[in-house]
Structure formats: structure tokens, C-alpha cells
DRENDOTOR-265599 format. One line per 4 residues: number of its first residue (from 1); their letters; for each residue x, y, z of C-alpha. Coordinates in Angstrom, 2 decimals, padded with zeros to 5 digits. Example, Ala and Ser with C-alpha at 12.3 -4.5 7.8 and 13.67 -1.06 7.14 Angstrom:
BEGIN
1) as) 012.30/-004.50/007.80; 013.67/-001.06/007.14 $
END
This chain:
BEGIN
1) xxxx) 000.00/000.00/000.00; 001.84/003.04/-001.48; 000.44/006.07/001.28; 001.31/009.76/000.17 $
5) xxxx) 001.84/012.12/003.09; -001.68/014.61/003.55; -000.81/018.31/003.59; -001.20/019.98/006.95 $
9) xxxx) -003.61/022.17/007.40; -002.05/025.22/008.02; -000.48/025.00/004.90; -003.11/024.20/002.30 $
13) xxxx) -003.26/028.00/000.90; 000.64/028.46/000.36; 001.96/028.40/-002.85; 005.19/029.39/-003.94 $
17) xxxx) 005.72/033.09/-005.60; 003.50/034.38/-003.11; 004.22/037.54/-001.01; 003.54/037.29/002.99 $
21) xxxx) 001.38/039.35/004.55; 003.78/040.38/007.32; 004.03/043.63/008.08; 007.33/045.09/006.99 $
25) xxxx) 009.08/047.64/009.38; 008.63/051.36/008.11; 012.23/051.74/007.45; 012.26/048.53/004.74 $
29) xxxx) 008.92/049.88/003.24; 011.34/050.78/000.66; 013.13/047.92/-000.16; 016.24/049.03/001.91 $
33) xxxx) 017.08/046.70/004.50; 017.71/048.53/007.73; 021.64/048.83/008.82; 022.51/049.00/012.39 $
37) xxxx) 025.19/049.34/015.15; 025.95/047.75/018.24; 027.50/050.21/020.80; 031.40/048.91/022.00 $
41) xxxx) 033.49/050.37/024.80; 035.19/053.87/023.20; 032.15/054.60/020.67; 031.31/057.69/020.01 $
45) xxxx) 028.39/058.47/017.36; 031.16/060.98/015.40; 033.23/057.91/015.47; 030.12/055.37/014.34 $
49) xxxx) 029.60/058.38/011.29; 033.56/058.50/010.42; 033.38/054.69/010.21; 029.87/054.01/007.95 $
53) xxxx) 029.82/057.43/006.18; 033.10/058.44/006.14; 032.96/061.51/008.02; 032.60/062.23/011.56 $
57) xxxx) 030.42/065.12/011.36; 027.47/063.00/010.07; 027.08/061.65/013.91; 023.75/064.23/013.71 $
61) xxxx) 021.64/061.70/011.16; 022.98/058.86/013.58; 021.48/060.73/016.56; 018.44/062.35/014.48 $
65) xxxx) 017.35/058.25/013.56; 017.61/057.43/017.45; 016.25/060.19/019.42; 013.96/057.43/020.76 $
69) xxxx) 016.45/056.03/022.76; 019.44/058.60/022.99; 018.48/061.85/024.66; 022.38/063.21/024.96 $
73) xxxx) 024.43/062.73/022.12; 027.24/062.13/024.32; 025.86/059.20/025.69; 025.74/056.69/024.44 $
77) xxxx) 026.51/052.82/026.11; 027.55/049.09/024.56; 025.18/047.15/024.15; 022.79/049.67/022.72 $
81) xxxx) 021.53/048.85/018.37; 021.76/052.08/016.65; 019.73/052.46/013.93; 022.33/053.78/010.39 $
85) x) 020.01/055.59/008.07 $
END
């Protein structure tokens, strides 16, 4: 008796090519994945601008995308995810 394995349930209405309908963060709404940075000991966001952009005085965009969670600029600690717009 040759038995062929029943789809499951949840997955009767999948078919490949499909797009999910997970929502998709604001800042990939346009197709650009989100970059980020992990705080280390001795960051500074000048420093975090001098490495991605190539110039330290671009720290303001760093700050300006995470005023949510850095209040002084000069503040920052490891640990914390940075957004990089």
C-alpha cells in the first residue's frame, strides 16, 4: 500500500511566488534593509559616522534616527543597536 503524506492544514493556501502578509518595518517599506550598530566600549556616534559614512560630522543623522532612545548625544553605552540611516 503506497500512502502519500496529507498536507497539513495550516499550509493548504501556500503556494510558492507568493508575497507574505507580514508587516514590513517602516524603514524597509522601501526595499532598503535597515543597517545597524551595536554600541562597544570607546564609541562615540562621530566615530560610528567617520566609520559608515566616512565623516565624523554626520554623527547628527545617527542621533536624528535614534532620538527614541538617545536623549544626549554624548551618551551613548555598549550594548545599545543604533539604527544607520
Amino acid at each position: 500500500m503506497d500512502s502519500k503524506p496529507t498536507p497539513n492544514d495550516d499550509f493548504l493556501d501556500v503556494s510558492s511566488g507568493h508575497s507574505s502578509t507580514a508587516p514590513v518595518p517602516e524603514s524597509q517599506a522601501d526595499g532598503i534593509p535597515e543597517k545597524t550598530h551595536t554600541v562597544v566600549a570607546g564609541d562615540s556616534l562621530s566615530k560610528i559616522a567617520k566609520q559608515t559614512y566616512g565623516d565624523g560630522n554626520r554623527w547628527r543623522e545617527i542621533f536624528d534616527a535614534n532620538k527614541d532612545q538617545i536623549t544626549d548625544p554624548d551618551k551613548i553605552h555598549p550594548g545599545q543597536v543604533l539604527r544607520l540611516p
